[in-house]
N, C-alpha and C positions, 0 to 999 in steps of 0.2 A: 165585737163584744156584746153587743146587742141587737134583738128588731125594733122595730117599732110599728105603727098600726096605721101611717099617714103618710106621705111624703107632704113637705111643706119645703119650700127655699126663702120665704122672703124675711122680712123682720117682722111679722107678723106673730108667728111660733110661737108657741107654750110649749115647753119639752117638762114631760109627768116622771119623773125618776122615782121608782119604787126602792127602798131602804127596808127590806125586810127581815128581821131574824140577828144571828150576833153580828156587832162588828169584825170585822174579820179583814185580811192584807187584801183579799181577792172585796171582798165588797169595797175598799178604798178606793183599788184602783179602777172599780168600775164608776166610781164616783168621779172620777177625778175625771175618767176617759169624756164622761157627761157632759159634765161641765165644758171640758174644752171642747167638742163638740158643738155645743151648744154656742159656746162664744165665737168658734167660727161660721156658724151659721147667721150671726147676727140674731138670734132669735130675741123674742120683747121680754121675756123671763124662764125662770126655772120650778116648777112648784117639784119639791123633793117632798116624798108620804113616805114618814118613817115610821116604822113599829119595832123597836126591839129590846130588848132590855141590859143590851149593854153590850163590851165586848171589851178588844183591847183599847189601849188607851191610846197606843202607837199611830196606829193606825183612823184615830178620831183625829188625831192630830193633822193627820195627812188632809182627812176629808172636811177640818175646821179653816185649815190653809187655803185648800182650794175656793171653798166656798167664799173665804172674804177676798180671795184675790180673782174673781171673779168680776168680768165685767160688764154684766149684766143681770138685775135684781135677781136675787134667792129667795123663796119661800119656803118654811120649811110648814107640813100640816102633820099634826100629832093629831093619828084619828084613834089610838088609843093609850100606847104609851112610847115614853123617850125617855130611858133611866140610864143609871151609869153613864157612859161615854155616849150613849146618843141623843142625853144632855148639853154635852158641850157643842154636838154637831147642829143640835137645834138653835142654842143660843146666838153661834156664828150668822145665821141665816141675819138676812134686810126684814125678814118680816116670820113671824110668829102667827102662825093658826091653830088651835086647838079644840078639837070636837068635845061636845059637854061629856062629861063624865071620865074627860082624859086625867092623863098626868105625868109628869116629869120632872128630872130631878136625880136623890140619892145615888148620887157617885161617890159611892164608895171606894176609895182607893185597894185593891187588894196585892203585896199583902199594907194592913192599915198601921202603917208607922209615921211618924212625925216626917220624913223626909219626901216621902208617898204623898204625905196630906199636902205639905207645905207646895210641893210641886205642883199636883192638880189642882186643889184651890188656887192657886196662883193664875192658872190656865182660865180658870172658871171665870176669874174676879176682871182678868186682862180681857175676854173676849167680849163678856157685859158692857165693859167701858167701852170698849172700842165701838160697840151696838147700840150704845145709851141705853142700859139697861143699868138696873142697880145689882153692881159689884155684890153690897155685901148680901145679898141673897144668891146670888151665883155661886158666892164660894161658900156660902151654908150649905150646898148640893154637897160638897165635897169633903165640908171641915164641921164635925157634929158639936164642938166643942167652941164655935162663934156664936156670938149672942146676938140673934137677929128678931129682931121684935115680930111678935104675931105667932114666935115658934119655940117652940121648947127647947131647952136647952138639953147638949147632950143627943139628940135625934138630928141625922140628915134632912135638909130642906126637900120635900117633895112636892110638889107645889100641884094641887087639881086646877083644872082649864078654869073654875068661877075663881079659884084662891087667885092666879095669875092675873086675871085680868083683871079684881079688887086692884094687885100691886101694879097696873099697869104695865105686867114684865111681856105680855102680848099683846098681839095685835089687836085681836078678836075671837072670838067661837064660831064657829061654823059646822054643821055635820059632817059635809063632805067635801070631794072634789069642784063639785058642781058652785058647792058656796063659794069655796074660795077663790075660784076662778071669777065670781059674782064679785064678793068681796073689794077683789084687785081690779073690779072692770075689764077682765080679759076673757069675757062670756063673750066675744066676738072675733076672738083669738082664733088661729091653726090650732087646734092642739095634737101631739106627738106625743104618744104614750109608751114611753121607753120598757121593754119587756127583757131581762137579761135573756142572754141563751143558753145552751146547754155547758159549753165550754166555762160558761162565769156560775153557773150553780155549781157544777161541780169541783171547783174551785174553790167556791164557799164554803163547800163541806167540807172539803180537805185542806184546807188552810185554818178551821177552826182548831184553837188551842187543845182543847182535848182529842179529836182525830189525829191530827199531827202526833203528840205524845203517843197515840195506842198505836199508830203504823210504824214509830219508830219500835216502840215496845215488841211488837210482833216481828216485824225483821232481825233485830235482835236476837228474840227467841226463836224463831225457824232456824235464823246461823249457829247458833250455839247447838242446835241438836241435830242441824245437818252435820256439826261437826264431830259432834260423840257417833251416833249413826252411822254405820258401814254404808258404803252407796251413796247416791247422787238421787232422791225421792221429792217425796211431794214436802218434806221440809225446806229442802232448797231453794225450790219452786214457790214455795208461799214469800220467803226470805225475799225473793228477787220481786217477786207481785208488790209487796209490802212498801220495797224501799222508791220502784217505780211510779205508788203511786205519791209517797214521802214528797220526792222531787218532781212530779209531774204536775201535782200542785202547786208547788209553788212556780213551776213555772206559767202555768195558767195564771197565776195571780200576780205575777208580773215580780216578783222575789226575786227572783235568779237567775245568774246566766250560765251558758256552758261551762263555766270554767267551774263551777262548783260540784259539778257532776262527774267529769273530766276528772277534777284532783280523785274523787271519791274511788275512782274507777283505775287510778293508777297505784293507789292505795292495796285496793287489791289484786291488782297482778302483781307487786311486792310483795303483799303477805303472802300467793300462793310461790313465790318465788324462793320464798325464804324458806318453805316446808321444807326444798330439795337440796338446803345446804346447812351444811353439819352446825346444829349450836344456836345462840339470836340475837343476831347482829344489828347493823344499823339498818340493814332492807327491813328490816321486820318494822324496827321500830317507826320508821321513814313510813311505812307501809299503815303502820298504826296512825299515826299523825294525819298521815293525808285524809285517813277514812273520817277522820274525826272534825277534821278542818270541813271538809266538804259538807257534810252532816250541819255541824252549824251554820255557816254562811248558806246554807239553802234555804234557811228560817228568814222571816222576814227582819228580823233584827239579827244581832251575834249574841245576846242575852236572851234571848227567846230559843235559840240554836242550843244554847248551852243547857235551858231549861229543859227542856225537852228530850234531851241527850241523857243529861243526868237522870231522868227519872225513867228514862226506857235502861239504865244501865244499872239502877239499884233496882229493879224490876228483873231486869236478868239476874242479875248477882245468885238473887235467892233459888235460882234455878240451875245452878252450875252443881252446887253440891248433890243434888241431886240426881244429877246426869252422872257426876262422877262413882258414886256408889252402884248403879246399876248398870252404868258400861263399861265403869273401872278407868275412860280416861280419853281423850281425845282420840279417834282412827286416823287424823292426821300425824299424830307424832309416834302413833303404834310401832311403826316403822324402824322410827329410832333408837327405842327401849326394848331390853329383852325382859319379855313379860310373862314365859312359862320358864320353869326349871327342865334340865337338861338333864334328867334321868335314869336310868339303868330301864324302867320299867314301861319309860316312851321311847325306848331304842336306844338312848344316846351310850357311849360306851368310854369311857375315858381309855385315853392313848398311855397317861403313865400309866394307871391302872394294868391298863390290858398285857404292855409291856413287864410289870413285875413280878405278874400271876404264872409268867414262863420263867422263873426263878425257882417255883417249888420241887425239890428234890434235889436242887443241884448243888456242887461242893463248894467249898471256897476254903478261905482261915482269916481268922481275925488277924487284922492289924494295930488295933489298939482294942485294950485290955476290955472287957464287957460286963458292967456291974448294977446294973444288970443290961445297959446299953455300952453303942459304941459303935466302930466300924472296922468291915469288913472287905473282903474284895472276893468278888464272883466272876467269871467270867472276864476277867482284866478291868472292869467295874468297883469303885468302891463306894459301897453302900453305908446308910447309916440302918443299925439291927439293934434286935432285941434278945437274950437269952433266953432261950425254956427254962429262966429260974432260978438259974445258977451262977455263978459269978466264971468267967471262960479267961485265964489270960492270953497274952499276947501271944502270936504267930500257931496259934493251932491251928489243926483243922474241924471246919464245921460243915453242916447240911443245914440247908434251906428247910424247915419242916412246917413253914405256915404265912400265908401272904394274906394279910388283909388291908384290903383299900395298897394304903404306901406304909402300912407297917409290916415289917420281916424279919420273922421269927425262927431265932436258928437252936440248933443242938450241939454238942461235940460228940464227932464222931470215933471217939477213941474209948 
C-alpha cells in the first residue's frame, strides 16, 4: 500500500503518515493499513501531517476509530489546515500540533439538517471528551447554532493554531516535522516516512465523491447511446472503461469484493438474454436488479451507492429523449417492431389485393339484392360488391367492371 524512505525494526520508529487532499474510502484505508502497521511494528509513535479540507464523513469515522484504538501514541500536525471531517480526525489524535497561521474546525454537516447536525456534533463532543478536550467547542465545529463563548453565535467554530492554543484545545505550535518531532523528544527517533504508492493515489481519485458520480454518469451515457447507435463503437468501449474504472476503485480502496462485480456482470448477460426472447420478463427485470444492486454495494457505503446511482440516472434521463428523436428508438429492440410501412412503392404487394385485381371483367350474379351494396358470387366465390350506381336485384347477372384495393365494382350485364 505503501513505500517508505527507511527500513527501521525496532521500537524506536516514528512512522510520518502523510493525509493529504479529501477524505475519501481509499485514503481511510490507507490510514488504517498505517496504523496497524505500525502497531505491529512496535514503533514509539505515529506523527499523522494532514492538509485537507474535508471529505466524507464515513470514512473520518473509520480513520477516528483507528486512531484511538491505537496502541501506540498518535500525533496529528496541521501544517495548514484540517476542516470538516479532518477536524474530527485531528481531534481523535493523543496530541495536537499546529503550525502558526494554521486552522481547523467548520464541519459543516452537508446536507445541513437538524439530524446531520445532531449526529456529527455529537461525534465532535464524544471524541473531545474522550481526549480531554472541551466538548463544547468541538461540537461548535459542527453545530453553528451552540453558544460557545469567545465565538459568535450562528458561525461554525474554526479555531486558528494561536486561538487553540489560548483554549488549550492543542498541544502546541510548531512549524514543522522537525518541531514536532523536537516537541515529542523523538529528534532521536528512526523515523519512516510513509509515501502512498501509485495503486493508493489512484484510488483516492477514484473513490472521491464527485469522480465516482461522473464515471458512473459516463457509463451510463456511453450504454444508453451504444444502445440507440447501430454497431458495437467507441460508445461501448468508453461504457466498459467507465464502469472498470467505477469498480476498480473501489477495489483498490478496499470497498468491494467480487461478488459485487460478479452480480453486476450477471445482470448483464440477463439483460442481453432477454433482447432474444419475445416481450420483458422476469430475466430482464432480474437482469435490471442485479446491475443496480452491484452498482451500489461497490460504493463504500449502500447510501453512498444509491447516491451516486441516482444522480448518474437523472443525468441520463435527460439524454434518452434525445437519443430517441434522432434515432427513433433503441437498435436493440428494432428487431422486434415493424418500423417502416409495407408499401406498393417499396415493393411490397398485398396477396388479397393482388388476388381481387384478377376479378376484373369476369361474370358472376348477385345473390342478394345491391342498394347500392351487397353480395355476389364470381367464380364459386362470394364476395361482398358495390353497384355502378344502381340499385341490381337478386339472382341477375353482373360483370366485374372495377377493383380497387378490396373494393368491387360491378354492372348488370343485361
Amino acid at each position: 500500500m505503501a513505500s517508505v524512505n527507511m527500513q527501521a525494526s525496532s521500537s524506536d520508529q516514528i512512522h510520518i503518515v502523510p493525509l493529504k487532499g479529501e477524505i475519501t474510502p481509499a485514503m481511510s484505508a490507507f490510514l488504517v493499513d498505517q496504523i496497524e502497521m505500525a502497531d505491529l511494528a512496535q514503533a514509539k509513535g505515529i506523527i499523522i501531517d494532514i492538509s485537507t479540507l474535508g471529505g466524507r464523513v464515513d470514512s473520518a469515522l473509520e480513520m477516528r476509530k483507528a486512531i484511538t484504538d491505537s496502541k501506540i501514541p498518535i500525533v496529528v500536525f496541521v501544517g495548514d489546515r484540517a476542516a470538516s471531517a479532518g477536524a474530527l480526525i485531528t481531534i481523535a489524535a493523543d496530541t495536537i500540533i499546529m503550525a502558526p497561521g494554521s486552522h481547523m474546525g467548520a464541519a459543516e454537516p452537508i446536507p445541513y439538517s437538524e439530524k446531520n447536525v445532531a449526529f456529527v456534533s455529537g461525534e465532535f463532543r464524544t471524541v473531545a471528551e474522550e481526549k480531554g478536550r472541551d466538548p463544547l467547542v468541538a461540537a461548535g465545529m459542527a453545530d453553528k447554532d451552540l453558544e460557545v463563548p469567545g465565538f459568535p453565535k450562528g458561525k461554525l467554530v474554526n479555531l486558528t493554531a494561536e486561538e487553540a492554543a489560548k483554549l488549550d484545545f492543542i498541544d502546541g505550535i510548531e512549524s514543522d516535522i522537525t518541531g514536532v518531532l523536537e516537541f515529542m523528544n523523538w529528534q532521536n527517533a528512526q523515523v519512516v516516512e510513509i509515501e502512498p504508492d501509485t495503486a493508493v493515489k489512484i484510488a483516492q481519485f477514484l473513490t472521491r465523491s464527485d469522480v465516482a458520480s461522473i464515471l458512473l454518469i459516463i457509463a451510463l451515457f456511453a450504454m444508453v447511446i451504444e444502445i440507440f447507435v447501430p454497431g458495437f463503437g467507441l460508445p461501448g468501449i468508453t461504457s466498459i472503461i467507465a464502469f472498470a474504472l467505477y469498480f476498480g476503485g473501489a477495489f483498490l480502496a478496499g470497498n468491494t469484493e467480487w461478488w459485487s462485480v460478479i452480480l453486476f456482470v450477471i445482470g448483464l448477460v440477463l439483460l442481453i438474454i432477454e433482447i432474444f426472447i419475445p416481450g420483458f420478463g422476469i430475466i430482464g427485470v432480474s437482469g435490471i436488479i442485479m446491475i443496480l444492486l452491484g452498482i451500489i454495494f461497490a460504493a463504500p457505503t449502500p447510501g453512498q451507492g444509491i447516491l451516486n446511482l441516482g444522480i448518474a440516472v437523472a443525468a441520463t434521463a435527460v439524454l434518452i429523449p434525445i437519443l430517441v428523436k434522432i434515432f427513433g428508438g433503441p437498435k436493440l429492440f428494432r428487431h422486434l417492431v415493424l418500423h417502416e410501412s409495407e408499401t406498393v412503392d417499396k415493393g411490397y404487394v398485398n396477396q388479397a389485393e393482388n388476388s381481387l385485381s384478377e376479378l376484373l371483367g369476369k361474370s358472376g350474379e348477385t345473390i342478394t339484392p345491391l342498394r347500392p351494396t351487397g353480395t355476389i358470387l364470381v367464380g364459386g366465390k362470394r364476395l361482398d360488391a358495390i353497384s355502378e350506381g344502381s340499385y341490381l336485384p337478386n339472382g341477375i347477372k353482373i360483370r366485374v367492371v372495377e377493383v380497387q384495393g378490396t373494393k368491387i365494382v360491378v354492372t348488370s350485364e343485361s
